[in-house]
C-alpha positions in Angstrom: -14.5 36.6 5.3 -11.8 35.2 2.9 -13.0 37.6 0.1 -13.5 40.8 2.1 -9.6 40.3 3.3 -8.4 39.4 -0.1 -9.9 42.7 -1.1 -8.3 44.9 1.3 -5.0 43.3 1.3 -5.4 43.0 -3.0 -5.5 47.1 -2.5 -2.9 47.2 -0.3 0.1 45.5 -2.5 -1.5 46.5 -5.6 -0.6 43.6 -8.2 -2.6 40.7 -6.7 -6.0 40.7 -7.2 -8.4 40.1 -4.3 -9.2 36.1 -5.5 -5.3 35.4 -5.6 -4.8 36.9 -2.0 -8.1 34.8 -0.7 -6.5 31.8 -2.3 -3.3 32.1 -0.5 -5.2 32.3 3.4 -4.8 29.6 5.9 -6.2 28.1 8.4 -3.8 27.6 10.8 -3.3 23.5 12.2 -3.5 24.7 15.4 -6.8 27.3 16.7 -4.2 29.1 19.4 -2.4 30.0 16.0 -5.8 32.1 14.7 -8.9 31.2 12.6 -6.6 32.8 9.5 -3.2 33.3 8.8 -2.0 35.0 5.6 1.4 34.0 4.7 3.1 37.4 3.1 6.5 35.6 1.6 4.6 35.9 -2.3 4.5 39.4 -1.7 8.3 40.0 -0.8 9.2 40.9 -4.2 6.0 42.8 -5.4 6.8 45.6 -2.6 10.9 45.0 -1.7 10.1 44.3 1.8 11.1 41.2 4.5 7.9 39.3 4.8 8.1 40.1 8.6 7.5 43.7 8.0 4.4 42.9 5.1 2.9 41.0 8.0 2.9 43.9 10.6 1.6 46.5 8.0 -1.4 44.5 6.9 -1.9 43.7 10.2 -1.9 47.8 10.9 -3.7 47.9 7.5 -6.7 45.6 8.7 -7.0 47.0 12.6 -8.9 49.7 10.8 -11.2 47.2 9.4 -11.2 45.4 12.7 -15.1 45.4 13.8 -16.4 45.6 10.0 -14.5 42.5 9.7 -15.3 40.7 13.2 -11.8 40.6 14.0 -10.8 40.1 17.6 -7.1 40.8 17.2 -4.1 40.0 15.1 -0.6 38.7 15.3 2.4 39.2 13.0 4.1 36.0 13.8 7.4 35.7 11.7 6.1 36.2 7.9 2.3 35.4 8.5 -0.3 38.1 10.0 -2.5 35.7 11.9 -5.9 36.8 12.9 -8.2 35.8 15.5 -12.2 36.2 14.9 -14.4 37.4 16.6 -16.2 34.2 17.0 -19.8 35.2 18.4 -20.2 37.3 15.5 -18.0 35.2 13.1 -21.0 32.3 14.0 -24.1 34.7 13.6 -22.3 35.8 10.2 -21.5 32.2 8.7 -25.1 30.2 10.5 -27.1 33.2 8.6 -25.2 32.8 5.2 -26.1 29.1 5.5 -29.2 29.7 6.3 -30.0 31.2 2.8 -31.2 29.6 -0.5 -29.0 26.9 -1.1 -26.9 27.8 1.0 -25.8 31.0 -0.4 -24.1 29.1 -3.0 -23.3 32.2 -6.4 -25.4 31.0 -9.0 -22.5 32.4 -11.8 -24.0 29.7 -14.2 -27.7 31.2 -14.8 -28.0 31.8 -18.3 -25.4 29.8 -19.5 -25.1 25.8 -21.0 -22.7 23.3 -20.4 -22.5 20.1 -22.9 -21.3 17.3 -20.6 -20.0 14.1 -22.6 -19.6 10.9 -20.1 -19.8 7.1 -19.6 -20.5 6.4 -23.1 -20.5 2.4 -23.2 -19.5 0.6 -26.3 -22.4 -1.3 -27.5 -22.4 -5.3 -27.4 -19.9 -5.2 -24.7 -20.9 -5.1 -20.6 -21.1 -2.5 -18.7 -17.5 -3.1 -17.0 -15.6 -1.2 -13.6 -13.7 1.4 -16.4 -17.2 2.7 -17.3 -18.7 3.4 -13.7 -15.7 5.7 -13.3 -16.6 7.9 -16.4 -20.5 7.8 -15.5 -19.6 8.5 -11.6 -17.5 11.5 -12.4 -19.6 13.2 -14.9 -22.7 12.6 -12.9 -21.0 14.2 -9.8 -19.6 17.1 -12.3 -22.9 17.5 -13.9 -24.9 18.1 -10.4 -21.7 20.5 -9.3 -22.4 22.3 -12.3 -25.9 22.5 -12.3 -25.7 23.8 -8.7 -23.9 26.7 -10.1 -26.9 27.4 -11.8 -26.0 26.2 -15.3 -27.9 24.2 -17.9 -27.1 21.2 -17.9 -27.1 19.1 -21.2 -26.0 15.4 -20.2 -24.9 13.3 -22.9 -23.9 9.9 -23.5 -22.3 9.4 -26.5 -23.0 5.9 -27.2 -19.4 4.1 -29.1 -22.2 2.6 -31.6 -20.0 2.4 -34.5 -16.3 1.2 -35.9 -14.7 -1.5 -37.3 -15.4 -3.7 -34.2 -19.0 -4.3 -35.0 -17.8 -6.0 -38.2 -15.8 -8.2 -36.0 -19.0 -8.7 -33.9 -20.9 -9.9 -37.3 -18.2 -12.0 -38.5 -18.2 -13.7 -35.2 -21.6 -13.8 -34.5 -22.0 -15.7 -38.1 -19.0 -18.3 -37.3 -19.9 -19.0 -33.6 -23.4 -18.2 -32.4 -26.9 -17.6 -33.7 -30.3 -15.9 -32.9 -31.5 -18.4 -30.2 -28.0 -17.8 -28.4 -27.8 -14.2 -28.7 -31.6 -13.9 -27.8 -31.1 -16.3 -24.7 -27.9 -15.1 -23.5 -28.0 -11.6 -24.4 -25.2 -9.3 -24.1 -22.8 -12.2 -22.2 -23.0 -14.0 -25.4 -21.7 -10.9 -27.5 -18.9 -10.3 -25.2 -17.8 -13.9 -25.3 -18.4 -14.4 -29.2 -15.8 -10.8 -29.4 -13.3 -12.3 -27.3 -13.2 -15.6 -29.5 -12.9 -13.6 -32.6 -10.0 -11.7 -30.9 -8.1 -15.0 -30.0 -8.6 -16.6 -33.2 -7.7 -13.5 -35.4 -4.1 -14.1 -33.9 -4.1 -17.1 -36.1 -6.3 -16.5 -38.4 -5.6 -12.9 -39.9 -7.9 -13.1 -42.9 -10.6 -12.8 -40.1 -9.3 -9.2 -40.0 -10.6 -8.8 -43.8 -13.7 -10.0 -42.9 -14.4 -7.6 -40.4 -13.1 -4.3 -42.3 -15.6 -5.7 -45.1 -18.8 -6.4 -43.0 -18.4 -2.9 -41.5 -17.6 -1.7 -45.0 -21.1 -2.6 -45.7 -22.6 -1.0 -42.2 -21.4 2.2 -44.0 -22.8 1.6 -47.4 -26.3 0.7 -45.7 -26.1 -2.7 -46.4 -29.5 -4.3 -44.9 -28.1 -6.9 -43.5 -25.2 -5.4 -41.5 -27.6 -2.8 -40.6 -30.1 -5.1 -38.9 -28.1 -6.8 -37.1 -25.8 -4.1 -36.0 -29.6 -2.6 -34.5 -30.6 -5.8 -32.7 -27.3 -5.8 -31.3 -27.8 -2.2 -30.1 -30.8 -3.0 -28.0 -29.6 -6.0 -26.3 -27.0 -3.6 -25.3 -29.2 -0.7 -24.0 -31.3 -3.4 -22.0 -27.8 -3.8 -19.6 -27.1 -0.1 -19.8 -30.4 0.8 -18.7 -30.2 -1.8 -15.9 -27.0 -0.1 -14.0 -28.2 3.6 -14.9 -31.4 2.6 -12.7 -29.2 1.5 -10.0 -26.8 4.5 -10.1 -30.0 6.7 -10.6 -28.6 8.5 -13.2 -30.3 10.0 -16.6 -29.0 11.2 -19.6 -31.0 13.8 -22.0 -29.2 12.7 -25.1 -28.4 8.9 -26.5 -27.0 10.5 -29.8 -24.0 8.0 -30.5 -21.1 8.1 -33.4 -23.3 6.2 -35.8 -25.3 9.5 -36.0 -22.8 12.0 -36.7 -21.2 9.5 -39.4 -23.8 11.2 -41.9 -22.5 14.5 -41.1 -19.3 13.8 -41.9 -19.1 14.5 -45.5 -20.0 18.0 -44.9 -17.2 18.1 -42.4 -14.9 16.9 -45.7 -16.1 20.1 -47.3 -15.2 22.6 -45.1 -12.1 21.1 -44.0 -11.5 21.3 -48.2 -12.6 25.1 -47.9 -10.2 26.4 -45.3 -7.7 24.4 -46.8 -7.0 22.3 -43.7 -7.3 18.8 -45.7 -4.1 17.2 -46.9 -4.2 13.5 -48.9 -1.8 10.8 -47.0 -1.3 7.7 -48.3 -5.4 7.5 -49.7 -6.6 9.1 -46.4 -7.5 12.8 -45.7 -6.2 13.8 -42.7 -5.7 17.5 -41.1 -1.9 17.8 -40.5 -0.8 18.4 -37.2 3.0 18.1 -37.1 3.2 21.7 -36.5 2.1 21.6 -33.2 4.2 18.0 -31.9 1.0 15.8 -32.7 0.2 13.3 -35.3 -2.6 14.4 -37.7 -5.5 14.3 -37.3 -7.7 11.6 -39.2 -10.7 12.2 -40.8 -11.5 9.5 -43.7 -10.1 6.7 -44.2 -8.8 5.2 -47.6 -11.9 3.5 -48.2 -13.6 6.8 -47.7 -15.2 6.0 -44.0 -15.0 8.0 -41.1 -13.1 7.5 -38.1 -13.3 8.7 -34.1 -11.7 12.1 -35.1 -14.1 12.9 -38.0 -17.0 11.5 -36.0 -16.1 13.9 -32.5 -14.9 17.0 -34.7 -19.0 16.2 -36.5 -20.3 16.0 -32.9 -19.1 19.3 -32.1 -20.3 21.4 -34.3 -23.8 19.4 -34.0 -23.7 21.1 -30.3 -22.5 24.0 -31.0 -25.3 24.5 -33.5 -28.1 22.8 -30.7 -27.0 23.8 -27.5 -24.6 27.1 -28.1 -22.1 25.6 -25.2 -20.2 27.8 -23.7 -18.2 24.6 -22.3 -18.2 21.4 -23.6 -17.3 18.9 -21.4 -15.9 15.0 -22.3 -15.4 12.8 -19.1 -12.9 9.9 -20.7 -9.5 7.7 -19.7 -6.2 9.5 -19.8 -5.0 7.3 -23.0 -7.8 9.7 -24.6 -5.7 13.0 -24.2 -4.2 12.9 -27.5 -7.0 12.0 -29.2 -8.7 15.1 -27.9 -5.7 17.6 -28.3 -6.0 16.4 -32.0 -10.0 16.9 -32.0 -9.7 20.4 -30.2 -6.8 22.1 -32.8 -8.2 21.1 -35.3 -11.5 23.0 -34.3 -9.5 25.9 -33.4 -7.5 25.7 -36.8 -11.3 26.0 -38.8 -11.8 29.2 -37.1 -13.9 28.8 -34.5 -13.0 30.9 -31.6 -15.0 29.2 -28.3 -12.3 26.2 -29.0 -11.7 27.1 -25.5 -14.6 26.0 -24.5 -14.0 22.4 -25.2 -12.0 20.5 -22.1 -11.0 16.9 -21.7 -11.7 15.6 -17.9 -9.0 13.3 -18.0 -9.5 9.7 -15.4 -6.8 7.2 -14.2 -6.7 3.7 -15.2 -9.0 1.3 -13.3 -6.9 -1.8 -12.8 -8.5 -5.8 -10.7 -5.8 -6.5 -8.5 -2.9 -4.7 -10.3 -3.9 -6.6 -13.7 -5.0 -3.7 -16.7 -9.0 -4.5 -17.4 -9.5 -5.7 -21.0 -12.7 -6.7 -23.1 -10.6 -8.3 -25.6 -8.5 -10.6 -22.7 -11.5 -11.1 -20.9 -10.0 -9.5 -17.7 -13.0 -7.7 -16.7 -15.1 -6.9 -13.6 -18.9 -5.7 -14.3 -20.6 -2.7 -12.8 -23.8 -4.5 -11.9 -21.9 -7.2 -10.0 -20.0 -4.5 -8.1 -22.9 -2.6 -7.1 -25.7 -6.2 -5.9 -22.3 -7.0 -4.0 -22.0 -3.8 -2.5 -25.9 -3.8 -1.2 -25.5 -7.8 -0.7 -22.9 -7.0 2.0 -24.5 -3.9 3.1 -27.9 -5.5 3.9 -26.1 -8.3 5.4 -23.8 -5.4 7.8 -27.5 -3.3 8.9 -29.1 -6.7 9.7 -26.6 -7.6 12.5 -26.4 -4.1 13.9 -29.6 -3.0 13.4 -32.2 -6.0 12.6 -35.3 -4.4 13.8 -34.3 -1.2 11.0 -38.3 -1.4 9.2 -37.1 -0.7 5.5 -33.4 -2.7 5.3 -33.7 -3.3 1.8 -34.1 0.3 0.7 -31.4 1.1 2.5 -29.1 -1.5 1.9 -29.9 -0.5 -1.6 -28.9 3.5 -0.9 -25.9 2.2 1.5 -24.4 -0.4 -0.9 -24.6 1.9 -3.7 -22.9 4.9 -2.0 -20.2 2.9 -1.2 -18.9 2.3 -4.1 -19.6 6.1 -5.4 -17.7 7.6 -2.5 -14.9 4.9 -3.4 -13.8 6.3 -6.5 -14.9 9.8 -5.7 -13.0 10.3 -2.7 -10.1 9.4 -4.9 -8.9 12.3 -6.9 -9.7 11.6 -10.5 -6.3 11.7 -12.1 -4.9 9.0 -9.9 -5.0 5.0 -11.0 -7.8 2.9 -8.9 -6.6 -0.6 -8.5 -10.2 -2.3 -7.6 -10.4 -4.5 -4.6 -13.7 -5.7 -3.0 -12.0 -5.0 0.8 -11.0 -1.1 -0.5 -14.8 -0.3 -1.8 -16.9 -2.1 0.2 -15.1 -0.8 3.5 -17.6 0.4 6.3 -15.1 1.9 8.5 -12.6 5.3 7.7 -13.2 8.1 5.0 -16.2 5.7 3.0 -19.6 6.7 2.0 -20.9 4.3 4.5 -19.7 6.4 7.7 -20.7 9.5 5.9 -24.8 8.2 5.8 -24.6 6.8 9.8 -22.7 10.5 10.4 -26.2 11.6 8.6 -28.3 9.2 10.0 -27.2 10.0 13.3 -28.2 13.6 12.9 -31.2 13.0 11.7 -31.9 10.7 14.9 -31.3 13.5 17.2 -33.4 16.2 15.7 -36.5 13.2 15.7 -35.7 12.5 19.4 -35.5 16.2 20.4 -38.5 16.8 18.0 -36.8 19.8 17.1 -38.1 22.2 14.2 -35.7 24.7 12.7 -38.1 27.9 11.9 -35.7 29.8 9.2 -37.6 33.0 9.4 -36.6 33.6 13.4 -32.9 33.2 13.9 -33.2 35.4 16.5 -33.8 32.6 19.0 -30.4 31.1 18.8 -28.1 32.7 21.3 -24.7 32.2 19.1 -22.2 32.7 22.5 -23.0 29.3 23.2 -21.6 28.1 19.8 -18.0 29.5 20.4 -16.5 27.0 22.3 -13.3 25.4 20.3 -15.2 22.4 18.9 -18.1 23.9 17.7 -16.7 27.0 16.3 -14.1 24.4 14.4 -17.8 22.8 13.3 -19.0 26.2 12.4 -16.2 27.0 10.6 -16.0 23.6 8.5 -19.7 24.3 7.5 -19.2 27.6 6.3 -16.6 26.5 3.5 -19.6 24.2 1.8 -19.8 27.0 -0.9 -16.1 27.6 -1.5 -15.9 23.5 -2.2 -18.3 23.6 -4.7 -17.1 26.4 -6.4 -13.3 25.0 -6.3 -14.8 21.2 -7.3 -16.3 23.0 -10.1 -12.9 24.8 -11.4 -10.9 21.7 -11.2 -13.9 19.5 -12.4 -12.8 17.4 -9.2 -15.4 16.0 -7.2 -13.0 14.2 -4.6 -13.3 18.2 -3.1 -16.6 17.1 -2.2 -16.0 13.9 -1.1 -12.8 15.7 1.2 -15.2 18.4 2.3 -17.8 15.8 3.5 -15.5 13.8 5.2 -14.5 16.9 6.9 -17.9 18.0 8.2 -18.8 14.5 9.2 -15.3 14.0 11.7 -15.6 17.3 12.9 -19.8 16.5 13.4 -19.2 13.1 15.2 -16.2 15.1 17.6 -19.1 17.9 18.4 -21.2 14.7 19.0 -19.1 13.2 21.8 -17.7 16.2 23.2 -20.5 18.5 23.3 -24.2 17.6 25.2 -27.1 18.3 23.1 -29.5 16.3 24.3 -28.6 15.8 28.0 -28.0 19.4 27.8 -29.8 21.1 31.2 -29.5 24.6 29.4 -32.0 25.7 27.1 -30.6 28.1 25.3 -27.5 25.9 24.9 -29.2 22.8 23.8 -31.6 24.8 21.1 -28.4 26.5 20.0 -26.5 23.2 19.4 -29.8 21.6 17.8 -29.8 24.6 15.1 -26.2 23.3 14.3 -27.0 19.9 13.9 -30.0 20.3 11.7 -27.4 22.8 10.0 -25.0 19.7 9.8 -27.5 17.2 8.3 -28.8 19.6 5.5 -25.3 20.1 3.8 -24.1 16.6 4.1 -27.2 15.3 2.8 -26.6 18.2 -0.2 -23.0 17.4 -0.5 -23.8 13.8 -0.9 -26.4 14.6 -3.6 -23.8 16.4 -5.7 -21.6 13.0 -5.3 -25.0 10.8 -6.5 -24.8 9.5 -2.9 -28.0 9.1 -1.0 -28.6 9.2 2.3 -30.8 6.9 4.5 -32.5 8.4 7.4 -32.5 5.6 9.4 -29.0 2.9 9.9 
């Protein structure tokens, strides 16, 4: 409906196109105001005219349009043209566009691949709070994406390499030994790190140690190779373990130890386009004209670094995948480090540099206090998530104790939870972690979404109602016009225009927003308007149709979160 007005209006001032005019269309706070309003003040200046008179000409302009459109009237009201639907039509219109494959959702991704960089763990350290944000957001950004109709390549680009693993050696060799490690696993890495951290304060020539024992992982060494391996896999144990519990997959483990090889070649063509420049026994690409420091590539003793390694990594995908996004899913503090990565492609040439965008996150703080390996200030991911179905299985067994499978749901309830959490949240803002904030089961949480779901579900079972898709010809859609259900109506039909707008901004909080929209304008339908004890047929079948309608998109929605939803609370 949005589109087909943007189009006529779009003709009508003759500088806007049709998208920029259906961007600008409300939906008025209050229904006695219209379904749509379209504010005319941005088009003051294209045509010379008082926003007042704008309104009443596209009012004029769309009267002609009125029944193609299922427009019931219009108002110029001030500088908005305000429109009232049609609503019986307005209802067949949006309950048959849901009603088609997937929702009639464009599929403008067919044919095309998107590289998708996230959660990325550094190995020998635990899987902490700061790493469940990266793996929740490009797991949500990844289904958005491949609901568009894209191919997906998800990849987790393991932080296997640097000069921390030298530390890790050094103190592996000073404090601990095989039977630790072996019994302790990857607690006894992180604590052996932190102690090397705390006495290198003291003890610089620790330092010296370090840079030489990952010296040697570069040159091959045996040794430094073996146990640099060993510590790998005692790392991809604990990895594995929260993926399982997020239920998330990745296609590609290829981490920064493997594009270390490819970095030479880099070197060369760096050399060839005469981007490489000597500094202080370091090549580096120099950046100043464009405000940033340059770019690293080797270091003086030859090795590469983060920048050589991601710029490697690149042009690896390019040559695998042919991209025509690449996506990386990493902290703010990472922005530089990416505007550094991305010129410096676009400086060798290559014109899909474009292509390439940093999905910036805010800082995930415990209780106002900055999360650090190094300090040992840390909250881990697994402990977040068996908290989060502790409590939940302890919540469904006091309100619902005779619930036959409470464990799988607990499992499914818990785990949402903490999903919706941090999704809800729009990505660029800080999270400061507390237990009472995630594991809330009241307000906008996932929690109240999957008993919204549940609840849905429970009145189709009682009503042993059966949606038959092929006959839509049974529901009489005058009966779904009253105020709260045509609000309902309304709310469901923007399902597509969220994940298209989710997918733009690579914001998955318009998801989370859009389901929390459906659900409180659900559970209002719910109280206000019978279904059940409905004595009418035709009313109660009508109203069933939109609850079944209800129940399929927030149980899609969800999924495009990573949020499951139980049948049963």
């Amino acid at each position: 409906m949005k589109k087909e007005i943007g189009q006529y209006v779009a003709e009508f001032i003759g500088e806007c196109s049709p998208e920029q005019v259906s961007d600008l269309i409300e939906i008025p706070p209050d229904s006695k105001m219209g379904d749509y309003a379209i504010p005319c003040f941005p088009f003051a200046k294209l045509l010379h005219k008082s926003p007042a008179v704008i309104a009443e000409e596209i009012k004029q302009l769309l009267s002609a349009k009125q029944e193609e459109l299922s427009i019931q009237k219009m108002e110029q009201v001030g500088g908005y043209c305000n429109i009232y639907l049609n609503r019986g039509v307005y209802v067949q219109n949006c309950l048959e566009q849901l009603q088609l494959e997937d929702f009639a959702i464009e599929k403008i991704g067919v044919g095309k691949t998107i590289c998708m960089d996230y959660s990325s763990p550094n190995i020998a350290k635990n899987f902490h709070v700061g790493h469940l944000r990266t793996t929740i957001i490009g797991n949500s950004i990844y289904k958005i994406y491949d609901k568009l109709g894209y191919q997906v390549v998800r990849i987790n680009h393991l932080g296997d390499w640097g000069t921390q693993f030298g530390k890790l050696i050094v103190a592996y060799k000073k404090w601990s030994s095989r039977e630790r490690v072996e019994e302790k696993g990857i607690d006894e890495l992180l604590a052996i790190y932190i102690k090397f951290n705390a006495e290198a304060e003291n003890h610089p020539e620790l330092i010296d140690e370090a840079r030489a024992w990952f010296v040697k992982m570069e040159q091959d060494d045996k040794e430094a190779l073996e146990i640099w391996n060993w510590f790998k896999e005692i790392s991809m144990v604990e990895f594995e373990r929260v993926y399982r519990m997020l239920d998330i997959s990745f296609d590609s483990y290829l981490g920064e130890s493997f594009y270390r090889s490819r970095v030479p070649a880099l070197v060369e063509k760096l050399k060839k386009k005469n981007l490489l420049t000597e500094s202080q026994g370091a090549n580096i690409v120099d950046l100043s004209a464009y405000d940033m420091p340059p770019c690293l590539i080797t270091k003086k003793d030859g090795g590469s670094i983060y920048h050589s390694r991601d710029i490697a990594a690149i042009l690896y995908r390019k040559e695998q995948y042919d991209f025509e996004k690449c996506l990386y899913v990493t902290g703010l503090e990472q922005s530089l480090h990416f505007k550094q990565v991305f010129k410096t492609i676009e400086l060798m040439g290559y014109k899909w540099y474009d292509g390439l965008v940093h999905i910036p996150y805010g800082l995930v703080s415990l209780d106002g206090a900055k999360l650090s390996t190094r300090n040992g200030n840390i909250i881990y991911a697994e402990d977040i998530l068996n908290e989060a179905v502790k409590r939940a299985a302890e919540l469904i067994h006091e309100k619902n104790p005779t619930l036959s499978n409470q464990e799988e749901v607990a499992q499914k309830v818990g785990v949402g939870a903490v999903i919706f959490h941090d999704l809800f949240h729009q990505r660029m803002k800080n999270v400061d972690f507390k237990w009472k904030d995630v594991l809330s089961f009241d307000g906008t949480t996932g929690p109240y979404v999957q008993y919204t779901y549940a609840r849905a579900k429970s009145i189709l079972r009682k009503s042993q109602f059966i949606t038959d898709r092929n006959d839509m010809g049974q529901v009489d859609y005058e009966t779904l016009t009253d105020g709260i259900t045509f609000g309902l109506i309304k709310t469901l039909s923007g399902y597509s225009d969220a994940v298209m707008r989710a997918a733009e901004q690579y914001e998955p909080s318009v998801i989370a927003r859009y389901i929390i929209s459906v659900a409180a304008a659900f559970n209002q339908f719910y109280q206000e308007c019978p279904i059940l004890r409905q004595e009418k047929e035709n009313v109660r079948n009508a109203r069933l149709f939109v609850v079944d309608m209800v129940q399929r998109i927030l149980k899609d929605a969800c999924g495009l979160l990573g949020v499951k939803c139980p049948e049963e609370m």
